[in-house]
Each structure stands twice: as structure tokens, then as C-alpha cells.
PASEBA-1860 file (N, C-alpha, C; in nm, 3 decimals):
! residues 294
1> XXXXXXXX> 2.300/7.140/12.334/2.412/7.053/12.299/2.544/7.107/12.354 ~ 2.539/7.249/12.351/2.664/7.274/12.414/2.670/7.270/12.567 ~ 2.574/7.283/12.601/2.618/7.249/12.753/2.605/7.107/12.784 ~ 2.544/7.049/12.730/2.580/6.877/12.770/2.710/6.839/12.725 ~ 2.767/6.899/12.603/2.920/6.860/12.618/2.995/6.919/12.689 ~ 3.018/7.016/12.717/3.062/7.115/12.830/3.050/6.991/12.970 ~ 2.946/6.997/12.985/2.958/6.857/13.112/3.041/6.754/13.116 ~ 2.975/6.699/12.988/3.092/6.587/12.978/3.203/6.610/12.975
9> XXXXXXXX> 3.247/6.662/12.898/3.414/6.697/12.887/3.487/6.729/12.996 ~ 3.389/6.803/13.123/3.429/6.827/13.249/3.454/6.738/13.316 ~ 3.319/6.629/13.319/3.315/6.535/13.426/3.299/6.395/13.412 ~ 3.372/6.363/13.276/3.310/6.207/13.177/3.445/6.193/13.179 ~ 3.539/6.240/13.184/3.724/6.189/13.150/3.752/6.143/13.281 ~ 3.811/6.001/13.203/3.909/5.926/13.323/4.047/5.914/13.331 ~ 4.057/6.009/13.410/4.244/6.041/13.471/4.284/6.055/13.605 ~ 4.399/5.976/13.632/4.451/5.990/13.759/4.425/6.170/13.846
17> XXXXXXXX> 4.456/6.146/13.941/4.486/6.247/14.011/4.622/6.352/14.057 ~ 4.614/6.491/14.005/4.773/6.554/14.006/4.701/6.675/14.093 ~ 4.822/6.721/14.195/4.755/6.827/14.250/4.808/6.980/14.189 ~ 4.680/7.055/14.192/4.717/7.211/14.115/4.784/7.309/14.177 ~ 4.881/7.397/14.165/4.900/7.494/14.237/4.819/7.604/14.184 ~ 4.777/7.735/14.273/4.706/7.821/14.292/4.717/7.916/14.127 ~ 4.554/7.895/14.078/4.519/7.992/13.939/4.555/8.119/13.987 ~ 4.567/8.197/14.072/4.594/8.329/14.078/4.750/8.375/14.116
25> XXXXXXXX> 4.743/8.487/14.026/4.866/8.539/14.106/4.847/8.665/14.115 ~ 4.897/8.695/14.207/4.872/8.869/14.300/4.927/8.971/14.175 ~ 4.865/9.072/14.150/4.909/9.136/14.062/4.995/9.148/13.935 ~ 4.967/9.008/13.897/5.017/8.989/13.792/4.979/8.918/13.671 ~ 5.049/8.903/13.565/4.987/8.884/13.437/4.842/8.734/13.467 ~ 4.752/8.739/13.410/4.649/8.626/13.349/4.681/8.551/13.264 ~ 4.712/8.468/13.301/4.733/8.304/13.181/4.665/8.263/13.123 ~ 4.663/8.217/12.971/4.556/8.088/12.947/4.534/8.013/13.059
33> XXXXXXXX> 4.632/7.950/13.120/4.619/7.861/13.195/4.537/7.843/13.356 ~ 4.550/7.998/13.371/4.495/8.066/13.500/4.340/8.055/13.439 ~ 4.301/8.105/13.328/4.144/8.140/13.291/4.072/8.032/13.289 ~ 4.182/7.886/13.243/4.125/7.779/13.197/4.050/7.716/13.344 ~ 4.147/7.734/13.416/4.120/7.636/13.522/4.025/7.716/13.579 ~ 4.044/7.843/13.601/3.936/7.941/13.693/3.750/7.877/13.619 ~ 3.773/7.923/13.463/3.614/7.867/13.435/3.582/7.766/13.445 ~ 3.657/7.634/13.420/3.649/7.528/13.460/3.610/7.519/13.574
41> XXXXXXXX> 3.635/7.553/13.662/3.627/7.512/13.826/3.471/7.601/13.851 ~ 3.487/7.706/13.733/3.308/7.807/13.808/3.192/7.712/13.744 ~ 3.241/7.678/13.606/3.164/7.596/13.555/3.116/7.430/13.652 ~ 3.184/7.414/13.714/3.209/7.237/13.803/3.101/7.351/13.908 ~ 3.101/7.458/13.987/3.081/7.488/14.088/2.869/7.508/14.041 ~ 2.883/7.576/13.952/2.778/7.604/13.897/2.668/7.454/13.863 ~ 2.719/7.364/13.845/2.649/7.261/13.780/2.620/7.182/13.937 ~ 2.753/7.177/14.015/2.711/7.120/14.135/2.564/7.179/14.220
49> XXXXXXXX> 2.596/7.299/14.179/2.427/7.375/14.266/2.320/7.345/14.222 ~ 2.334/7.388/14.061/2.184/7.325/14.039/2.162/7.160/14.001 ~ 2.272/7.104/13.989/2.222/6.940/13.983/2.201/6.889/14.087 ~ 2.251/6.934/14.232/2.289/6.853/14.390/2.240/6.916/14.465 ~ 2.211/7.069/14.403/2.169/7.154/14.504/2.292/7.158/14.698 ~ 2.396/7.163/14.624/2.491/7.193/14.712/2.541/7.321/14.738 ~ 2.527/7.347/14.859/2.632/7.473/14.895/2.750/7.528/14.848 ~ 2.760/7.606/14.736/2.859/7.682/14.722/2.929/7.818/14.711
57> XXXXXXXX> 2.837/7.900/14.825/2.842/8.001/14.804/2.975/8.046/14.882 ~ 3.081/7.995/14.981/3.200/8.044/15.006/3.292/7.988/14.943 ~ 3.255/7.909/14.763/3.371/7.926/14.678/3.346/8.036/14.565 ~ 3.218/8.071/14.582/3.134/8.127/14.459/3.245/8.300/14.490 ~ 3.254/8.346/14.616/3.311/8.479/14.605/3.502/8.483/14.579 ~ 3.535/8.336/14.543/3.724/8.329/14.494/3.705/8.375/14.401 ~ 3.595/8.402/14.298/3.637/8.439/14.133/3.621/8.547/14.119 ~ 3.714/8.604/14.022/3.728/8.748/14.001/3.708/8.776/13.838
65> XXXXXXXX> 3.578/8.827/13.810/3.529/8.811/13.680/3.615/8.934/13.622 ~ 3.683/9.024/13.726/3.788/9.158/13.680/3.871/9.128/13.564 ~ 3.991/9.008/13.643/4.089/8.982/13.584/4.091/8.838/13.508 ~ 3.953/8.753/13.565/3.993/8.629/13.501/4.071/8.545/13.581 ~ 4.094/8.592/13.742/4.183/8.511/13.844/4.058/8.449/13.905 ~ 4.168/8.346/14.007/4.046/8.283/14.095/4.149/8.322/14.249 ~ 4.099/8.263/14.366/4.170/8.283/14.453/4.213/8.189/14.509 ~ 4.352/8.138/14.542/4.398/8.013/14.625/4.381/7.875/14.556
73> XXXXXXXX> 4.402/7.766/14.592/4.377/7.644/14.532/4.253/7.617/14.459 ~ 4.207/7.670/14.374/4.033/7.658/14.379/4.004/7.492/14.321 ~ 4.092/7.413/14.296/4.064/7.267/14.257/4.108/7.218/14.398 ~ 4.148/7.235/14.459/4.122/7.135/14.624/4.019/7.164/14.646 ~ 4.003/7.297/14.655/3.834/7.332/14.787/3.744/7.238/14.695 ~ 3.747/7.224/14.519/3.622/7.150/14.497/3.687/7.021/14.509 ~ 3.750/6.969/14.507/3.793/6.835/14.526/3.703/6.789/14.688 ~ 3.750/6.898/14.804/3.708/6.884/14.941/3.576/6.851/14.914
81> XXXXXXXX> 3.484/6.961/14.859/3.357/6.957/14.822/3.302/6.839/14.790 ~ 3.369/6.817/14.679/3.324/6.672/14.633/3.335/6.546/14.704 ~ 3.410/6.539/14.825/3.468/6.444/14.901/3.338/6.420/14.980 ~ 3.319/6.525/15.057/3.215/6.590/15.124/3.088/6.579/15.080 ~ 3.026/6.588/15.000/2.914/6.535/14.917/2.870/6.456/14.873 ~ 2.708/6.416/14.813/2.677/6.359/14.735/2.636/6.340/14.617 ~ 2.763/6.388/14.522/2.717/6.421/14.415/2.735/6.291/14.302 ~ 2.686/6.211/14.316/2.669/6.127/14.197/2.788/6.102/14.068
89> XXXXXXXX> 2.836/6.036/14.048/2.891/6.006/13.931/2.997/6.066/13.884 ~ 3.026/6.153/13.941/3.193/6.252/13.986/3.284/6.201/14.083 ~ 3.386/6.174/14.020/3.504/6.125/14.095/3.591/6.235/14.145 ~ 3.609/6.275/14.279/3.649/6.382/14.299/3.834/6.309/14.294 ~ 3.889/6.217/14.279/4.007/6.176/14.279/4.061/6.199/14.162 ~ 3.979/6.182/14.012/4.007/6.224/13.905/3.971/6.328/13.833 ~ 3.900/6.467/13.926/3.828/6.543/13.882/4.004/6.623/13.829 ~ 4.114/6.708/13.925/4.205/6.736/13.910/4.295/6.718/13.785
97> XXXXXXXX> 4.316/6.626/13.760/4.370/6.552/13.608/4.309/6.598/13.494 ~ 4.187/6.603/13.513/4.084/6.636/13.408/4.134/6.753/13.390 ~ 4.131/6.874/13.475/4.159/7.021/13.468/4.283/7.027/13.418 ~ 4.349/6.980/13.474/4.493/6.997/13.416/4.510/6.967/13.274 ~ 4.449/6.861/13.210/4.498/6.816/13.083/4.409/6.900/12.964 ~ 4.311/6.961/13.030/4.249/7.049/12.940/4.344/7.195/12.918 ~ 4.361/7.252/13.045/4.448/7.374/13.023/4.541/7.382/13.002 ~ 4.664/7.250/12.998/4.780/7.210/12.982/4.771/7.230/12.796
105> XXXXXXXX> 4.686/7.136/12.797/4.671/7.140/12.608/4.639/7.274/12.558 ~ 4.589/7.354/12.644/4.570/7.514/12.578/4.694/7.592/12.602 ~ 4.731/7.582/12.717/4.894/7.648/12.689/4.988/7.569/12.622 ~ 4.985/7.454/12.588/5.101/7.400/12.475/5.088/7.419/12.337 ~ 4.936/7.511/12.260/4.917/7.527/12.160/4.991/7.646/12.173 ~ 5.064/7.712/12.238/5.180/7.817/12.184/5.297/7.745/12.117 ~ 5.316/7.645/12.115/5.410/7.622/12.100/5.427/7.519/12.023 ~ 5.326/7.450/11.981/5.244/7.307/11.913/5.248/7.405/11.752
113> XXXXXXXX> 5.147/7.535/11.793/5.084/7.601/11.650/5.178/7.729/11.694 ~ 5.275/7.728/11.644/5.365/7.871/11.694/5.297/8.005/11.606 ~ 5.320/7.912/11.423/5.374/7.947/11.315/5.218/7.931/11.251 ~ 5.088/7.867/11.321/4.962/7.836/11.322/4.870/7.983/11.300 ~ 4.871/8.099/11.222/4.791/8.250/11.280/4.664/8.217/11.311 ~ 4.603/8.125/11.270/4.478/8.119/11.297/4.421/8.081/11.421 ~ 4.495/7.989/11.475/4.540/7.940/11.606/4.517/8.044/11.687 ~ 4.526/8.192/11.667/4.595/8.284/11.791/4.503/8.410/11.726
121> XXXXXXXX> 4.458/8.397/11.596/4.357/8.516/11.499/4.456/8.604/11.496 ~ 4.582/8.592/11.468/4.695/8.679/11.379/4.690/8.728/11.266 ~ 4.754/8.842/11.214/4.768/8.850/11.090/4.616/8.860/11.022 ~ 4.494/8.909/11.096/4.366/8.948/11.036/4.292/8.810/10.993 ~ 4.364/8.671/11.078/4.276/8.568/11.021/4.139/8.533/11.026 ~ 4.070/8.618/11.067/3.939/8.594/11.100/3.830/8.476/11.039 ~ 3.871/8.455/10.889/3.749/8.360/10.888/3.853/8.247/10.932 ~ 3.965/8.214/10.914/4.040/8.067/10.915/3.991/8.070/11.078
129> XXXXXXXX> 4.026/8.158/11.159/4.044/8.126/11.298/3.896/8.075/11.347 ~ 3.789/8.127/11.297/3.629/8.148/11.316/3.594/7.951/11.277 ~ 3.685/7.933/11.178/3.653/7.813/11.119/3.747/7.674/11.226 ~ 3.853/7.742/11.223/3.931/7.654/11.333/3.876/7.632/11.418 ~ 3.787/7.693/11.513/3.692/7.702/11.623/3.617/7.577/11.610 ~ 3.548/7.624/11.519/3.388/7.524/11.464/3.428/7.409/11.471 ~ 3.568/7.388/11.391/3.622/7.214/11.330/3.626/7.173/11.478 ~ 3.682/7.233/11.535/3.761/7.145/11.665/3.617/7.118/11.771
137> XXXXXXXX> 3.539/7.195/11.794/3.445/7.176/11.845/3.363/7.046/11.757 ~ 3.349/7.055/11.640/3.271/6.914/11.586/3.410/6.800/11.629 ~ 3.507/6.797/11.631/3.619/6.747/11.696/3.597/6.666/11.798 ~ 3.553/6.748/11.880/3.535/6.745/12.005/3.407/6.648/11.984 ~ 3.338/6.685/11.983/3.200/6.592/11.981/3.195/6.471/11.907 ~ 3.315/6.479/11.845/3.341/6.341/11.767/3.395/6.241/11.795 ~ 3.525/6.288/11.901/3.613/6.252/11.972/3.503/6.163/12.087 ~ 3.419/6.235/12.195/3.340/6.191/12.241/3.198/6.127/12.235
145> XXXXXXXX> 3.133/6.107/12.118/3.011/6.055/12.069/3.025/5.943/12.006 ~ 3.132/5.963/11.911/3.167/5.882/11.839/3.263/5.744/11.830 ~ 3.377/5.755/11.941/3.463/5.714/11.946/3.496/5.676/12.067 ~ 3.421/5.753/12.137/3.429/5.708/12.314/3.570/5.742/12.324 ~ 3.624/5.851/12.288/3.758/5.878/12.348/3.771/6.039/12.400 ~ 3.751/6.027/12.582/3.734/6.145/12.597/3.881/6.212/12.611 ~ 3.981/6.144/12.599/4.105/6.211/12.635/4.121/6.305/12.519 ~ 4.141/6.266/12.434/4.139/6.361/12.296/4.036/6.480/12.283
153> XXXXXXXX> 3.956/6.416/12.335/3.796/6.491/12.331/3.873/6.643/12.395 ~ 3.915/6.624/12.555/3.940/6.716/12.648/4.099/6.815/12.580 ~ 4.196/6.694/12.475/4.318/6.817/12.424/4.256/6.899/12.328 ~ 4.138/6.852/12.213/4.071/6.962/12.146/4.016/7.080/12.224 ~ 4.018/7.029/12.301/3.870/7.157/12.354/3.975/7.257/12.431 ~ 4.093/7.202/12.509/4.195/7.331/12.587/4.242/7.413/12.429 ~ 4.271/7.321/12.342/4.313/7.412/12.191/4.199/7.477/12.144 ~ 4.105/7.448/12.127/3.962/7.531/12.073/3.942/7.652/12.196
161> XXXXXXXX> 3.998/7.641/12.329/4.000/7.742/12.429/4.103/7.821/12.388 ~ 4.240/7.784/12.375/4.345/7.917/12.331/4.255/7.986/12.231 ~ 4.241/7.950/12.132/4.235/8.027/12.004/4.098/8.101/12.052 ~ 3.996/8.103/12.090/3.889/8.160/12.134/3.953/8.248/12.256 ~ 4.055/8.251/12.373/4.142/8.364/12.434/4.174/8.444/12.349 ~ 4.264/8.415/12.254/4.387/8.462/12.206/4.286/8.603/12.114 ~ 4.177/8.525/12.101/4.072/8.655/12.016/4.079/8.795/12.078 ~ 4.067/8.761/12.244/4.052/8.899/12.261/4.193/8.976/12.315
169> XXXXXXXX> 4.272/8.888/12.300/4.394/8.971/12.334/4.555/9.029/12.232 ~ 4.479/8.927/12.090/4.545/9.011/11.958/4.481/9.057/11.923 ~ 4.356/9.104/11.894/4.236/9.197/11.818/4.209/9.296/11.862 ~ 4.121/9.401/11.819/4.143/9.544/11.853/4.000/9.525/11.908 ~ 3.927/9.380/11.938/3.783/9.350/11.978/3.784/9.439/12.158 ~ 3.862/9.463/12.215/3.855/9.512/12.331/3.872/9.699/12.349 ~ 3.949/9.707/12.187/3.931/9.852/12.194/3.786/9.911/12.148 ~ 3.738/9.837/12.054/3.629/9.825/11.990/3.481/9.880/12.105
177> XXXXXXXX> 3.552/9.851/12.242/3.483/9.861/12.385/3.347/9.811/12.376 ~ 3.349/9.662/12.336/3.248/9.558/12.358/3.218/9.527/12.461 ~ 3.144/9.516/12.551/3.094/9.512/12.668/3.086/9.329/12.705 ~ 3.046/9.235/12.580/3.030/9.099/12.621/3.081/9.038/12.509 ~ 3.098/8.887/12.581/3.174/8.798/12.477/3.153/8.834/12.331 ~ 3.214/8.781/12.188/3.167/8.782/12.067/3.048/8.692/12.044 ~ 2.961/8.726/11.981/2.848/8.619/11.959/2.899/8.504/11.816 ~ 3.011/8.541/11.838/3.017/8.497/11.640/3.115/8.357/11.669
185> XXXXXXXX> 3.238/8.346/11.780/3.293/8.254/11.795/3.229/8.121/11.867 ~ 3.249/7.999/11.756/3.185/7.902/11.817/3.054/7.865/11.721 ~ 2.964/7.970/11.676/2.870/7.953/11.569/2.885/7.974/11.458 ~ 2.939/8.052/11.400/2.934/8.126/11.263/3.074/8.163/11.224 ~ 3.105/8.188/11.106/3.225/8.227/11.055/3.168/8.402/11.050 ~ 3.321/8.424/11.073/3.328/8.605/11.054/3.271/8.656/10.902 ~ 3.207/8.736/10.848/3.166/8.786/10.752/3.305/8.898/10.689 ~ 3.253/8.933/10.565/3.374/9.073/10.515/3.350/9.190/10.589
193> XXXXXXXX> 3.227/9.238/10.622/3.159/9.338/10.686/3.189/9.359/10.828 ~ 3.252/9.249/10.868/3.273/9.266/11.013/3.449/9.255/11.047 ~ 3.536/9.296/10.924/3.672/9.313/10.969/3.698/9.386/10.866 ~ 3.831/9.467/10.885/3.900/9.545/10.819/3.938/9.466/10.663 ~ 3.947/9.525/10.531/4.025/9.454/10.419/4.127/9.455/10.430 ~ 4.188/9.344/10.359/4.351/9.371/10.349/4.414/9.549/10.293 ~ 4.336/9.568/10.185/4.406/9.703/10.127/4.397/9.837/10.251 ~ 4.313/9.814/10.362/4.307/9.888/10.459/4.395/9.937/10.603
201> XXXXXXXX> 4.436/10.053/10.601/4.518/10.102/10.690/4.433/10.066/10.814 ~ 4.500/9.972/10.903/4.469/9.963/11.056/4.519/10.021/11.173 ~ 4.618/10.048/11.157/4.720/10.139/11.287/4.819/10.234/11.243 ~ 4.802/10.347/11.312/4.959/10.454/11.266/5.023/10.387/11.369 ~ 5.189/10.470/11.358/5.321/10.456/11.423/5.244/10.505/11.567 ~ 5.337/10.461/11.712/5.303/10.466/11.785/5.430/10.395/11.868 ~ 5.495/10.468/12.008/5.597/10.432/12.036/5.589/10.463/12.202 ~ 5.632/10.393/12.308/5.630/10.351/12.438/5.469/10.404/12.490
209> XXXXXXXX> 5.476/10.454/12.570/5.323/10.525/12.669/5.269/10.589/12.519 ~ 5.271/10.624/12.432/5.190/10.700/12.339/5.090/10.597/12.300 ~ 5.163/10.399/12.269/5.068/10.351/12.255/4.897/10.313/12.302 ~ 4.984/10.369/12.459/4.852/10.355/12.544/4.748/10.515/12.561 ~ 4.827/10.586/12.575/4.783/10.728/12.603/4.686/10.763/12.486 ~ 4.748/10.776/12.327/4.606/10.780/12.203/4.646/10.647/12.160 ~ 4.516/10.621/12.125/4.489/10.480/12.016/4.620/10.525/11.908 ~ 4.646/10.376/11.868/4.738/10.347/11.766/4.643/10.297/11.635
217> XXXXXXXX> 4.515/10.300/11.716/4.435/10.203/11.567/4.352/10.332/11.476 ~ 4.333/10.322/11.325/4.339/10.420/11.293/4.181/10.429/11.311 ~ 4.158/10.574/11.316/4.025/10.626/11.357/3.905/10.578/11.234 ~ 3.959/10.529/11.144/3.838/10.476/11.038/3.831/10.357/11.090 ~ 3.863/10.265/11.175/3.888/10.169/11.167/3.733/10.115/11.309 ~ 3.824/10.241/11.360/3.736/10.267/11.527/3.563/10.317/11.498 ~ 3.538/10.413/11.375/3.437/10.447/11.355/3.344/10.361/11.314 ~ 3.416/10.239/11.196/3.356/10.135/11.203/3.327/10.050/11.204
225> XXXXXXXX> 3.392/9.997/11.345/3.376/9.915/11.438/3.405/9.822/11.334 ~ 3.523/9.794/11.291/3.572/9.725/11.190/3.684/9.617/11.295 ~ 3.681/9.459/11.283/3.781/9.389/11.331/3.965/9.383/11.267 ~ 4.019/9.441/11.328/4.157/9.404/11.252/4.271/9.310/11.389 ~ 4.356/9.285/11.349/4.457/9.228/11.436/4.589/9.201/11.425 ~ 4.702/9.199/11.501/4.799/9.219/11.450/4.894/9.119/11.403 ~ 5.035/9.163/11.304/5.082/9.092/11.225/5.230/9.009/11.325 ~ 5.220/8.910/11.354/5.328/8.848/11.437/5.461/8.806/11.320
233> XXXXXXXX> 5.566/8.827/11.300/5.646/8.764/11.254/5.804/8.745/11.338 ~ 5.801/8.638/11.431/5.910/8.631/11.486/6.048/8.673/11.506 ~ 6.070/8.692/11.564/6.270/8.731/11.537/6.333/8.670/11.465 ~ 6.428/8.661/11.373/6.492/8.570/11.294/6.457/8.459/11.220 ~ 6.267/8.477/11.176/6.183/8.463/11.080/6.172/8.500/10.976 ~ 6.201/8.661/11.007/6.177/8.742/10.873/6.186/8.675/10.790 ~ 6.281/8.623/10.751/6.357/8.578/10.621/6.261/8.454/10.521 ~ 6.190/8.394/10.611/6.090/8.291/10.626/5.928/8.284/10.585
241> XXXXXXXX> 5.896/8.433/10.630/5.779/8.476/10.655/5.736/8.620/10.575 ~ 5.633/8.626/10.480/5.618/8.756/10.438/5.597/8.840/10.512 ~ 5.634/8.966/10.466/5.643/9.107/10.547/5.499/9.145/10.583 ~ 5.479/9.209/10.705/5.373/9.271/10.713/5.292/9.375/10.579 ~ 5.184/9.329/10.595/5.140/9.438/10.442/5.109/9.574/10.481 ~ 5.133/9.644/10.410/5.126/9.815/10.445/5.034/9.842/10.507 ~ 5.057/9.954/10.621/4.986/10.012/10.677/4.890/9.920/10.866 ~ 4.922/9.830/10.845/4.851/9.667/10.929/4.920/9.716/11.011
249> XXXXXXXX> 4.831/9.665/11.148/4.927/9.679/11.275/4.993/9.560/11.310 ~ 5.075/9.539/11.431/5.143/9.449/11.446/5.131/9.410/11.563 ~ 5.135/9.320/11.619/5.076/9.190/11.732/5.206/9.349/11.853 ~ 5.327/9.279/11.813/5.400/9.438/11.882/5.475/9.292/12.030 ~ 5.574/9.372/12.124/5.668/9.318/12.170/5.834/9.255/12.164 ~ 5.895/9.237/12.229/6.038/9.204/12.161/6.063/9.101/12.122 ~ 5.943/9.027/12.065/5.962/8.884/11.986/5.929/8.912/11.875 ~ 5.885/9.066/11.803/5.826/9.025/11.696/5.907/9.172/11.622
257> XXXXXXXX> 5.940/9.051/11.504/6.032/9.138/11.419/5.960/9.242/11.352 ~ 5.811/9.272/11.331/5.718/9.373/11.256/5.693/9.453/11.340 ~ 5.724/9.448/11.460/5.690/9.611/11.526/5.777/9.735/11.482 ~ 5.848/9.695/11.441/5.976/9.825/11.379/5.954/9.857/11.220 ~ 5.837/9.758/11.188/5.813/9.823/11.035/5.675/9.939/11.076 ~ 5.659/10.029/10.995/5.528/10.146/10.993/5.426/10.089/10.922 ~ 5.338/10.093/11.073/5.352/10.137/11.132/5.392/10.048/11.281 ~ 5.473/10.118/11.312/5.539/10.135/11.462/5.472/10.113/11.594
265> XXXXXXXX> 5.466/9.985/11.660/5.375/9.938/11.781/5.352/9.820/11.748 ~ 5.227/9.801/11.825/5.152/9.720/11.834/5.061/9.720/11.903 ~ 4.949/9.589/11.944/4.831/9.602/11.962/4.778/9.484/12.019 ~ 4.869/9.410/12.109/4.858/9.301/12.176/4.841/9.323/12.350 ~ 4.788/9.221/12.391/4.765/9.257/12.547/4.749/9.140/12.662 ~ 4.852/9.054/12.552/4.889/8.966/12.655/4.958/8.948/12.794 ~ 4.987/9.062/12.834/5.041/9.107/12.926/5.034/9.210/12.960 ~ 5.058/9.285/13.127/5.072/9.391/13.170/5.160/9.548/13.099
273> XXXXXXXX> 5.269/9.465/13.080/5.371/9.536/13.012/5.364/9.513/12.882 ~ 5.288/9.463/12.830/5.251/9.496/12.680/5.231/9.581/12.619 ~ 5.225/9.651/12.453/5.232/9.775/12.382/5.070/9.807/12.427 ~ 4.962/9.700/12.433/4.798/9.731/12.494/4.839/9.692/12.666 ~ 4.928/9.692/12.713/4.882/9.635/12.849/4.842/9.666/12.976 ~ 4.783/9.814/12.954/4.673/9.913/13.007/4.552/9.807/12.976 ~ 4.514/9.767/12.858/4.415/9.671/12.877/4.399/9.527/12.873 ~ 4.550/9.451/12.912/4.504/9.358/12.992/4.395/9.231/13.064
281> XXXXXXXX> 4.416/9.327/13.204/4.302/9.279/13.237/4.149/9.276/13.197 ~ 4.108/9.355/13.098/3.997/9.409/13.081/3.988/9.256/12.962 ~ 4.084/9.204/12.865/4.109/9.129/12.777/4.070/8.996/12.865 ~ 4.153/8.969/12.963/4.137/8.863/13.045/4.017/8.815/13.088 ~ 3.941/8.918/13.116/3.843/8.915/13.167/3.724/8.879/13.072 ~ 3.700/8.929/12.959/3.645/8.871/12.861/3.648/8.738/12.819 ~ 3.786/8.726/12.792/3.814/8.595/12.716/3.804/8.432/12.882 ~ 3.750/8.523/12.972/3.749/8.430/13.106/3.596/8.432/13.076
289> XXXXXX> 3.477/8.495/13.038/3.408/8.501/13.028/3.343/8.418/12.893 ~ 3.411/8.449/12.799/3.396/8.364/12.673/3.419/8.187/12.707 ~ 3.514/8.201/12.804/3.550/8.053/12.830/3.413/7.971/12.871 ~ 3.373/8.038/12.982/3.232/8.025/12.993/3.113/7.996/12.964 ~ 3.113/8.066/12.887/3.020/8.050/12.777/3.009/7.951/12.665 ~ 3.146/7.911/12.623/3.112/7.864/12.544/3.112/7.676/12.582
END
């Protein structure tokens, strides 16, 4: 079931045609928006081979499972592809639109669900976020089974994509040094056993290169293999928003008013220059992989 919606959602929406500029950028940060389109497009590339049995092995080496980049336009070359082919029941004029309005809707849930933690698995939300997942995915299938409306179908599913990113790049799931996606997002809600309690210390103080050089997360935490994540409370929120609870780490950066409470940092890796952004790419790369998958 999941990969027949996965199809559809790819290749069942009817939308004009917009042209993409290039998912990659040379040494620099990974986007939702970069990951979205990159799996999207491996996923379109993948289905074309074994349904058409078409040649795609000089788009198959643009993806970079490293960072979660792709290389160059990778929605023209399949657009070309598709022009070029006979692949049945794919509109390569509206394939473009499609991509866009899926990853468009995953980068506007920054800003849709700012104040949303579960949205992003902030603040240790693990079962809300685990559950947010599930809804939107029956969402999704509802949107399209039910209602014959794939446009909606395709803004759930770029939002059910942030929040399934955002897992591995506020959570300590990458320090944790998991080797493959989570098995838990998408099927199951998170258990107690598999994250830190609230009454539990998650991170000491920790301040410029120290964050990266020793772990900031506390060593009980690391031993067992316990999920925690950090506490976001905006700049000129405070006032709005309860305080981080003792001892919790904090999402961390100059948007967030809880990195200056103890402990000190953070533990985010949305970026290069982030308090994690030694790991990064390694985040990207997962959550490009999770995209995938799921």
C-alpha cells in the first residue's frame, strides 16, 4: 500500500507545468526542499526502470546518497526522458508541477506550523510527532481514495515529509550513530522505552567548537540509546512560551532564546554552521533516505 500511493501521489496529480532550478548546491547547506525533489525524482527514476524498463543509468549516478543532493536540473533530464519515451500514462508536461507542489508544501510547514513542536519533533515530542506522521499519511490516502482529490493528497504528504526530515536533524537520532532510517516513523508510535523522560538530564553546557569536539548529550543518555531532542523557544517568545525544563537540551542557534539557559548549546543540524553542523550532512543524508522509503 505504501508504494502504490507513493506512485500515485507522484504520478496521478494534475498540474500545469513550472520549470525547477537545480536541487544541488556546491558545498552547501541541504534543504527540505533539495531532499524533496532529489527522492522524488530517484523515486520517478526507479519506477521508470522497472515498469518501462527504460534506460536510466546516466541519471542514476546525479544522486548523492552523502549529502542528500542531486546534480544539475534533475527534473528536466526526467522531463527529457519522459518526452523521449514510452512510458504510459505520465505526462511529462505536468510531471514538474507535481514536484514542486509537494516540496513547496514541505518547506512552507516552517512557517505554516512555526509554533507546531510536533511538526519538527521539538521539545522531546516524540509520540505527538510519531502520531502526526500516521494522521497525515491516512490523510493522504483519504485525500486520494476517497475524495479523488490529489492536490491536497500531494500538500499532506510534502508536510508528512518535513516532519519525518526534521526527525533527524533536531534529535540526537544521528548521534545515537544509527546506520539506517528509523523503523518506527510512519508505522508505530514511539514507546516510553525508546526516549529520554521528562525528569531526565539530556545535555550539559557546551559552547562554540566544544559542541562539536565532545558530545554535549549526556553520557546516560548515549549509553542508552535513549531518544531526546531539543527545546526551540524563539526570540521574543519567551514571554509566551514555557521555559525549557531543567537540564533538556536545546534545538541551539541565534533564533532560539533557550540556548543561553543550562544547559548551554544545542543539538540541531540543520545546517553547516550549526551547534551539530559537523553532522549535517550525515543528517541529510538519512532523512534523504527516509524520504525514500517511506
Amino acid at each position: 500500500m505504501l508504494l502504490l500511493s507513493r506512485v500515485n501521489i507522484i504520478y496521478g496529480f494534475d498540474a500545469g507545468f513550472i520549470e525547477l532550478s537545480s536541487s544541488r548546491q556546491n558545498d552547501k547547506d541541504t534543504t527540505h526542499y533539495g531532499i524533496t525533489v532529489c527522492a522524488l525524482c530517484r523515486v520517478t527514476i526507479d519506477y521508470l526502470k522497472s515498469a518501462y524498463n527504460i534506460d536510466t543509468t546516466y541519471l542514476e549516478i546525479k544522486f548523492n546518497e552523502i549529502n542528500g543532493q542531486c546534480q544539475g536540473n534533475i527534473v528536466n533530464d526526467i522531463i527529457n526522458l519522459l518526452r523521449s519515451s514510452q512510458a504510459k500514462g505520465i505526462n511529462p508536461w505536468l510531471y514538474s508541477t507535481t514536484i514542486k507542489t509537494i516540496a513547496s508544501a514541505n518547506t512552507k510547514t516552517d512557517l505554516k506550523e512555526m509554533f507546531k513542536e510536533e511538526s519538527h519533533f521539538d521539545s522531546e515530542t516524540f509520540v505527538q510527532g510519531s502520531k502526526l506522521i500516521m494522521k497525515r499519511y491516512q490523510t493522504i490516502l483519504d485525500a486520494i481514495i476517497k475524495v479523488d482529490n490529489y492536490d491536497q493528497g500531494r500538500k499532506t504528504f510534502g508536510e508528512m515529509l518535513h516532519t519525518i526530515q526534521d526527525f533527524y536533524s533536531h534529535t540526537n537520532f544521528i548521534e545515537l550513530e544509527y546506520t539506517s532510517p528509523s523503523d518506527v516513523l510512519g508505522k508505530r508510535i514511539f514507546q516510553e522505552n525508546e526516549y529520554a523522560p521528562i525528569n531526565m538530564r539530556t545535555c550539559i553546557s557546551c559552547t562554540g567548537q566544544q559542541c562539536q569536539i565532545n558530545t554535549n548529550l549526556d553520557e546516560n543518555i548515549q549509553k542508552n540509546k535513549l531518544l531526546t531532542s531539543g527545546y526551540f523557544i524563539p526570540i521574543g517568545f519567551n514571554l509566551f512560551k514555557k521555559s525549557k525544563p531543567k537540564g533538556k537540551c536545546s534545538h541551539g542557534g541565534s533564533f532560539d532564546s533557550s540556548q543561553n539557559d543550562e544547559p548551554i548549546g544545542g543539538i540541531n543540524k540543520d545546517k553547516l554552521n550549526s551547534v551539530h553542523g559537523h553532522l549535517h550532512s550525515q543528517a541529510a543524508s538519512m532523512a534523504y533516505k527516509a524520504t525514500l522509503n517511506i
